[in-house]
Residue, then its C-alpha position, 0 to 999 in steps of 0.5 A: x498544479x497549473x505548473x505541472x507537464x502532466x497537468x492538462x486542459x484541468x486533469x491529470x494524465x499518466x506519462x503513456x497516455x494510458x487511461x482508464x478503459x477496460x482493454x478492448x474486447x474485455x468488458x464481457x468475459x470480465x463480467x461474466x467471470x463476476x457473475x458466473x465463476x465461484x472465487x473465494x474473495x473473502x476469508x472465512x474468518x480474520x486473518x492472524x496479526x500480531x501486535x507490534x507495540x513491543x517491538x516499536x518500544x525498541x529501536x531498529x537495530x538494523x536502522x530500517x524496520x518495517x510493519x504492514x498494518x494492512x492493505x497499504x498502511x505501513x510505519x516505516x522506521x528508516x535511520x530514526x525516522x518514522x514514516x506512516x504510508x496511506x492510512x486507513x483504519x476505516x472498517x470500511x473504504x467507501x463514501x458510506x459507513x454501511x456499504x463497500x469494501x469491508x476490510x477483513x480484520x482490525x488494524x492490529x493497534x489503534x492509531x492512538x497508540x502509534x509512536x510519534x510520527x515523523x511524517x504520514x504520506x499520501x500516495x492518491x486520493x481513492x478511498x482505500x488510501x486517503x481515508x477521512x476518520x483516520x485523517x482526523x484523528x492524526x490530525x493530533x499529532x503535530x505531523x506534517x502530511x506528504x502529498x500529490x498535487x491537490x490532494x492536500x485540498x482534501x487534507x485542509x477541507x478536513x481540518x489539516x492545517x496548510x502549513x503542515x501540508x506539502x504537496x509534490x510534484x513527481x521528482x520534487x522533493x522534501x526535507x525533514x526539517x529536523x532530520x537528515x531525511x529526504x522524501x521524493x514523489x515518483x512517477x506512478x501509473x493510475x489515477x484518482x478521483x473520490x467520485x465520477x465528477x472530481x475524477x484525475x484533477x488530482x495527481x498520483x504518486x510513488x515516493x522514495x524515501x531515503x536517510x542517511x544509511x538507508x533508502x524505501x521505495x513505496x509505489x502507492x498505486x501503479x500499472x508497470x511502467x518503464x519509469x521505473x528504470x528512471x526511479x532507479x537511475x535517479x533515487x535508487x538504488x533501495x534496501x527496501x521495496x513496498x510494490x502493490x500486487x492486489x486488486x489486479x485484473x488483465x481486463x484493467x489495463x495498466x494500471x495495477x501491478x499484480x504479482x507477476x508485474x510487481x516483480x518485473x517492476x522490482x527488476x527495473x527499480x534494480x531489487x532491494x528486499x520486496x514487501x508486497x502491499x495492497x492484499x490480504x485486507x479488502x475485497x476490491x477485485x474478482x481473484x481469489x483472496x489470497x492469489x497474490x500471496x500464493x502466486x508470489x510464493x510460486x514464482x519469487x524463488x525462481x527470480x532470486x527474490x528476496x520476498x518478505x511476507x510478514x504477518x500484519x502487524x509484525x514489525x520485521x527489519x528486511x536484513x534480518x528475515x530469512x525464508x518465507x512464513x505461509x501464514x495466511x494458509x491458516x484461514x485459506x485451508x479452512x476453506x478447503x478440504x484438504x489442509x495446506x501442511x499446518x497443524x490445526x489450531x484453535x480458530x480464537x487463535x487467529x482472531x487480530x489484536x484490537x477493536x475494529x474502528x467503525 
């Protein structure tokens, strides 16, 4: 850690010097828009999901298939390698079991019956990103962990052994050690930290993923940053792109994404298939719930993007999807007079597959 150029005097800094203040003169309409504006942050019912354990008993055909599980949560099949990105089956991403952001629905499939994992990567140490009681259940697995610098303390504080640890600096890299499968960590533009006193002593990362016919991009957590145009140049270019849009605010500075920004980033990474994560799973800002879905939807057609917006839980290969399925609208259109073109359907329709893990 002491080794790194974005380490100094016991923190952690972003390559722009951008921190974590509101931007000036923000703090008081932002809070006024908490208080004072009615928004529709949670659904009024579980989001549909499917589950994906039919699909995941065959290969990809394509080589590269992936399945959102949730928030930041995906298994990245890339040329017979499985990938599991910051995992949290927690009903909660929060310090406490009974208080904080409660997510809106199950993970669609237990971790106990995930396919054996290839490696499980760690984009920050915030709480809806590393989460304990998933930890300690991969912790059966015989996986090893990929990680910023530092956070691997937290890993090993929980009962991961340190050989199974490795942590990355941005731009170094890691190779499976049984397959022809490198994984990087890349610059990204936020923080961490689990609580006021421990705050950036540990670093944040994007991670590009790349197998011998296929390559992914998972930005972790991030501001826009023209660091991006150097992912490009050196780990590019990518079949499959993972870029947060949700928990976004103007007032926030620079460092989340958004949909409007997350597509400027896909610009400067040089395209490849867009899969938008960090949505749809907690309340974790003051925009309507499913905004960044629909804001995408809006504006992707007009910039030639190749969107995929899969159901949670769906395992879809990024070559094979055609078109856009608006299949949140079945729960935003309970919430609102009118419907939004679908047909009614049974609400027990739309309840998730599986148990919500406490």
């Amino acid at each position: 850690m002491q080794a790194s150029p974005r380490f100094f005097d016991g923190f952690f800094r972003n390559t722009s010097g951008v921190g974590l203040s509101l931007k000036k003169g923000a703090t008081f309409p932002m809070m006024r828009e908490f208080l004072f504006r009615g928004r529709r942050r949670v659904p009024v019912a579980p989001l549909p999901s499917v589950s994906p354990l039919d699909a995941w008993a065959k290969p990809a055909e394509t080589g590269l298939r992936s399945t959102w599980l949730g928030h930041s949560t995906l298994l990245l099949e890339i040329d017979g390698v499985r990938v599991l990105t910051d995992p949290v089956w927690s009903r909660r991403v929060s310090p406490s079991r009974f208080v904080g952001p409660k997510r809106f629905q199950p993970v669609p499939v237990p971790i106990s019956q995930l396919p054996p994992l290839d490696a499980v990567i760690i984009s920050h140490d915030h709480y809806d990103h590393l989460d304990y009681p998933s930890i300690a259940e991969l912790i059966r697995q015989d996986v090893p962990f990929y990680t910023s610098l530092g956070v691997g303390a937290h890993l090993e504080a929980w009962g991961v052994p340190p050989e199974r640890i490795i942590e990355l600096d941005w731009w170094e890299s890691a190779k499976l050690p049984d397959a022809d499968f490198r994984i990087t960590a890349a610059p990204s533009q936020h923080f961490s930290g689990r609580a006021a006193a421990d705050r950036n002593r540990t670093l944040w990362s994007s991670f590009a993923l790349r197998g011998p016919r296929h390559a992914a991009f998972f930005s972790g957590d991030t501001g826009l940053t023209p660091e991006y145009e150097e992912i490009a140049r050196r780990l590019g270019p990518f079949d499959l792109v993972m870029l947060e849009v949700g928990a976004f605010h103007p007032a926030w500075g620079h460092i989340h994404l958004g949909p409007d920004n997350a597509l400027e980033a896909l610009k400067l990474l040089g395209g490849g298939s867009f899969l938008p994560v960090h949505w749809g799973t907690f309340d974790l800002a003051i925009h309507d719930w499913d905004q960044p879905a629909e804001r995408l939807v809006e504006i992707a057609p007009s910039l030639d993007t190749h969107l995929l917006m899969p159901m949670i839980g769906a395992a879809i290969e990024p070559a094979r999807v055609e078109g856009v399925e608006t299949w949140w609208r079945a729960i935003s259109a309970l919430e609102r007079p009118e419907p939004l073109g679908h047909t009614e359907q049974d609400p027990a329709q739309l309840m998730p597959i599986g148990d919500p893990i406490d």
